[in-house]
KOLFITOR-93402 format. One record per residue (C-alpha): y, z, x. Coordinates in steps of 0.05 Angstrom, whole numbers, padded with zeros to 5 digits, always signed. Layout:
BEGIN
YZX ...
end
This chain:
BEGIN
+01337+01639+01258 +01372+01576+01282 +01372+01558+01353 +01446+01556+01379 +01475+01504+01424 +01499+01524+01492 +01564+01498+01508 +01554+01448+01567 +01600+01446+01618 +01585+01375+01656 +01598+01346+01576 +01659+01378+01579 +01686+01357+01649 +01666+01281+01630 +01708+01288+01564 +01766+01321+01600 +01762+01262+01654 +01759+01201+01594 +01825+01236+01570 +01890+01196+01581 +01927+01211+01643 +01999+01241+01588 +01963+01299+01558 +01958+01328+01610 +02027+01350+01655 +02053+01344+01728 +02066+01410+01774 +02114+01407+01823 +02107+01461+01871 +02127+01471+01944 +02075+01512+01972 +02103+01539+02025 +02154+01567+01973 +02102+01621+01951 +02101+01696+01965 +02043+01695+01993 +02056+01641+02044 +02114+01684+02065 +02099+01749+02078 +02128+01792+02131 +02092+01815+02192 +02060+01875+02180 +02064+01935+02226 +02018+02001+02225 +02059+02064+02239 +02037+02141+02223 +02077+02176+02177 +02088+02248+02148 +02095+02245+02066 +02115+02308+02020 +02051+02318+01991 +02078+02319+01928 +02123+02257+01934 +02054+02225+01959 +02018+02247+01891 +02070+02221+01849 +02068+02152+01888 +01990+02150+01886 +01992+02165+01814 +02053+02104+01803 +02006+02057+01836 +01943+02072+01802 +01981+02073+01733 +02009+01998+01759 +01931+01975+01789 +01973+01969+01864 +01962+02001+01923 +02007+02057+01947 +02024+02030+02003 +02049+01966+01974 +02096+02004+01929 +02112+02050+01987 +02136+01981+02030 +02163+01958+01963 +02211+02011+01948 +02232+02017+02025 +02246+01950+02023 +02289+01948+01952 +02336+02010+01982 +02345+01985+02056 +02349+01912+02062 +02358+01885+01989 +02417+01936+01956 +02439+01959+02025 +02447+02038+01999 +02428+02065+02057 +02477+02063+02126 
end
């Protein structure tokens, strides 16, 4: 049996930092531009859910890896602020 090589990593930094500064891109990003940077100020209320409108939502978000209460906010937030369909 042959013995195989192990990839080293410090090798392949040093190669990556000899390479000329054009293969490689420029990213132009305004941080503060991100989602996450600009989330809203959350709030913790108690609320009574259908149980099975709560099932089906649980169910959504595990389907989608999310939490429930994300979509919950999500969904609330789609149908009052962003469309305007309700009042």
């Amino acid at each position: 049996m042959t013995k195989r090589n192990k990839p080293n990593l410090v090798e392949a930094l040093k190669k990556i930092n000899n390479m000329p500064d054009n293969h490689f891109g420029t990213v132009d990003i305004d941080i503060k531009s991100l989602p996450c940077m600009n989330k809203p100020e959350k709030e913790k209320i108690t609320t009574n859910i259908d149980a099975d409108l709560l099932e089906t939502i649980r169910a959504i978000a595990e389907k989608n890896d999310i939490s429930y209460t994300s979509l919950i906010n999500d969904v609330l937030r789609k149908v009052f602020i962003e469309n305007k369909k309700a009042g």
